[in-house]
C-alpha positions in Angstrom: 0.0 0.0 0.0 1.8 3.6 -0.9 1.3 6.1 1.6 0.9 9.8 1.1 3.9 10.4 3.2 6.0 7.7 1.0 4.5 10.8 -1.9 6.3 13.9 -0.2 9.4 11.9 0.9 9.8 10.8 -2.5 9.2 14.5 -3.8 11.8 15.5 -1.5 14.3 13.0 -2.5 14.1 13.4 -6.2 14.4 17.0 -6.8 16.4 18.2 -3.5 14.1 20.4 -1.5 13.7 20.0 1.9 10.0 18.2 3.3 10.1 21.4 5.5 9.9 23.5 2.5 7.7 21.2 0.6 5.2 21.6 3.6 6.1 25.1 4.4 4.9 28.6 2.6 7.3 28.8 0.1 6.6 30.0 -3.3 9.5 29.1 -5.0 9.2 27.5 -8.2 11.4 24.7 -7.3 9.6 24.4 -3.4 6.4 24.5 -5.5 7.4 22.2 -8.1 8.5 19.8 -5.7 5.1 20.5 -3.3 3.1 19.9 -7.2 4.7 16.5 -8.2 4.3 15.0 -4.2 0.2 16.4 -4.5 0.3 14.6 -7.9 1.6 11.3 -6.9 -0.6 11.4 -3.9 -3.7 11.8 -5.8 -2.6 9.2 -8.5 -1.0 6.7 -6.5 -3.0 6.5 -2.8 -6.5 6.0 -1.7 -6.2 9.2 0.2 -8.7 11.6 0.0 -8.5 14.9 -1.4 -8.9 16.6 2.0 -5.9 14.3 3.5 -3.8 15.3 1.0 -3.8 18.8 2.0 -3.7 17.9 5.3 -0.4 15.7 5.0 1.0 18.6 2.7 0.6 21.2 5.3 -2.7 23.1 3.5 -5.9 23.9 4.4 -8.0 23.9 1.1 -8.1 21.3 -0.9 -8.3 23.6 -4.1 -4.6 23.3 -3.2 -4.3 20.0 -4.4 -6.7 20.3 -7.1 -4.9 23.2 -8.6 -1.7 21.1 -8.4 -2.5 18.2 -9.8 -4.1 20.2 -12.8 -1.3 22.2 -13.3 0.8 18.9 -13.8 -1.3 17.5 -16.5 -1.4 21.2 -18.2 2.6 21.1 -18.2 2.6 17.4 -19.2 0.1 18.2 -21.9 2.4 20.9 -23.2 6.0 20.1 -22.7 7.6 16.3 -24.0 10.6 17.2 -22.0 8.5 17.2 -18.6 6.4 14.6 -19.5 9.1 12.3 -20.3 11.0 13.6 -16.9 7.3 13.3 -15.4 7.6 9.7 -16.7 10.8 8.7 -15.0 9.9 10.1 -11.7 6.5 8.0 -11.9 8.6 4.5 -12.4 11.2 5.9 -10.0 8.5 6.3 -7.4 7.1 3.0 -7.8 10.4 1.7 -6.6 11.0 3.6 -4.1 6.6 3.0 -2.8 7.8 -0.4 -3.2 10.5 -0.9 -1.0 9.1 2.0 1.9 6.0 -0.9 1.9 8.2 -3.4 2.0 10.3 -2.0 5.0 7.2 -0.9 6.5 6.1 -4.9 6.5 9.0 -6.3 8.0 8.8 -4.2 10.8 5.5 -5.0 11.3 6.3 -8.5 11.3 9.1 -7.9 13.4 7.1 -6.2 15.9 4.2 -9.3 15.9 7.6 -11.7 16.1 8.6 -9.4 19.4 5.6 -9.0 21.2 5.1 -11.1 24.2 1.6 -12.5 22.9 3.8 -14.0 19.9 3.2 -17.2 19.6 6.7 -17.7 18.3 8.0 -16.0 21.9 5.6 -18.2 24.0 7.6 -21.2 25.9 6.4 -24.8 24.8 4.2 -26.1 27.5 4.0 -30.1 27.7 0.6 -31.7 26.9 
């Protein structure tokens, strides 16, 4: 399952600004940029609403979001160099969702494995 947050790390990751300035006010074009393609993934890749999206991303309307997400398509729609960029991010991401869900389930398992109503920690008792 991706997460929103596994969205605006990723964001962060791939083009260098900071999740503080992601979720901050900044109106840079790269903060922004960064803020656009993390709403985008959000919205394409997770079950999350459009209200918790602007809530994970710091914002209180969801317009926020909306706008984001359109102006993404616009600028694929109009520029073959972002939308082959666009592209690569998108199967990049998909790694990275991948192995964020994967790490996510072996600590999970870890902490089942752990927990002192484990089976697997439980002492054998004789019949």
């Amino acid at each position: 399952r991706i997460l929103i947050h596994d969205c605006l790390i990723f964001a962060s990751t791939q083009t260098g600004v900071s999740i503080k300035d992601i979720l901050g006010p900044s109106l840079l074009r790269s903060v922004v940029e960064a803020r656009h393609l993390g709403m985008w993934l959000a919205r394409k890749y997770t079950t999350g609403s459009l209200q918790s999206v602007t809530n994970k991303f710091g914002r209180t309307e969801h317009t926020t979001v909306r706008n984001a997400v359109s102006a993404v398509k616009r600028k694929k729609a109009r520029s073959k160099t972002f939308a082959a960029q666009l592209e690569e991010d998108e199967l990049a991401f998909m790694v990275f969702a991948r192995a964020a869900a994967e790490r996510r389930a072996a600590a999970t398992q870890a902490a089942i494995a752990a927990s002192p109503a484990s089976p697997a920690t439980q002492p054998e008792t004789a019949p």
